[in-house]
C-alpha positions in Angstrom: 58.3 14.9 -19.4 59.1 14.3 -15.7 62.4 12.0 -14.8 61.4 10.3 -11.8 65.0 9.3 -11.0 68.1 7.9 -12.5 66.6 5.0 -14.7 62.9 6.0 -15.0 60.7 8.7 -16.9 57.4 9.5 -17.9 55.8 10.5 -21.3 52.2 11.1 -22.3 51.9 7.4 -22.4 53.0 6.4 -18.9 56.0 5.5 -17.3 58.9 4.3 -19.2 61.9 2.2 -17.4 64.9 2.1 -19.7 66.4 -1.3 -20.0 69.8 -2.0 -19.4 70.8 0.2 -16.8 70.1 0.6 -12.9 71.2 3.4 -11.5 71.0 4.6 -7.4 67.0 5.4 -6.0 67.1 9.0 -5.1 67.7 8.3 -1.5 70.9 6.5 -2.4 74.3 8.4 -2.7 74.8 9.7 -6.2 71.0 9.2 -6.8 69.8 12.8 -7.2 73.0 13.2 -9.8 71.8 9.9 -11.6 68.4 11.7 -12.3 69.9 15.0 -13.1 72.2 13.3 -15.7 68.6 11.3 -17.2 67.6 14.7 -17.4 70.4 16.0 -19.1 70.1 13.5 -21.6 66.7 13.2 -22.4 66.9 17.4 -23.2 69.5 16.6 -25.7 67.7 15.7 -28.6 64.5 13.7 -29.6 63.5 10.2 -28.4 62.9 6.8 -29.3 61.4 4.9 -27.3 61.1 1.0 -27.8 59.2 -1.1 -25.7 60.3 -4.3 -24.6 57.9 -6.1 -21.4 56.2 -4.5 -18.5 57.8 -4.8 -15.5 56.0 -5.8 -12.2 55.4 -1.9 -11.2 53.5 -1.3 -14.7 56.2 0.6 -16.5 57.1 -0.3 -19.8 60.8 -1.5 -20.2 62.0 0.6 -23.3 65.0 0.6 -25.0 65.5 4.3 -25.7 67.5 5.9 -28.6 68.5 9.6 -28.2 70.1 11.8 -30.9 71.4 14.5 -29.5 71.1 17.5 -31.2 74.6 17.9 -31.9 74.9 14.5 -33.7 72.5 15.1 -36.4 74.4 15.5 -39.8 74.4 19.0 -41.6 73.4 19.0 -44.7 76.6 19.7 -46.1 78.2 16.7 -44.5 80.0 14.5 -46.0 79.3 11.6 -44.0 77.1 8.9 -45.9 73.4 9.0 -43.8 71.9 5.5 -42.7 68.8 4.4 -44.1 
């Protein structure tokens, strides 16, 4: 997976803009640490990606869901599990 910067990455089926947010451009203060962080967070844990439109550039607009792994219940827990 590539992050392009602090809003946008790629998968094996193109890019993917996530909706919601809008973060510097890379040659904007703070915008290399805004892609780090997508970074950062995309490593955490598998993905969900939901599309919503296409923007103007051809990316899809996705909501995206990540569960860190940290988050996931053990088995042992005693926290009831969504369905």
């Amino acid at each position: 997976m590539r992050v392009y910067d602090g809003d946008t990455f790629s998968t094996a089926h193109g890019k993917v803009r996530v909706h919601g947010i809008d973060t510097p451009e890379l040659t904007e203060a703070r915008g290399e640490a805004a892609r780090r962080r997508l970074a950062e967070v995309l490593a955490s844990g598998p993905i969900t990606v939901v599309p919503r439109l296409e923007d103007v550039y051809g990316r899809t607009v996705a909501d995206d869901r990540i569960r860190p792994v940290a988050a996931r219940p053990r088995a042992d827990s005693a926290l009831p599990r969504l369905r």
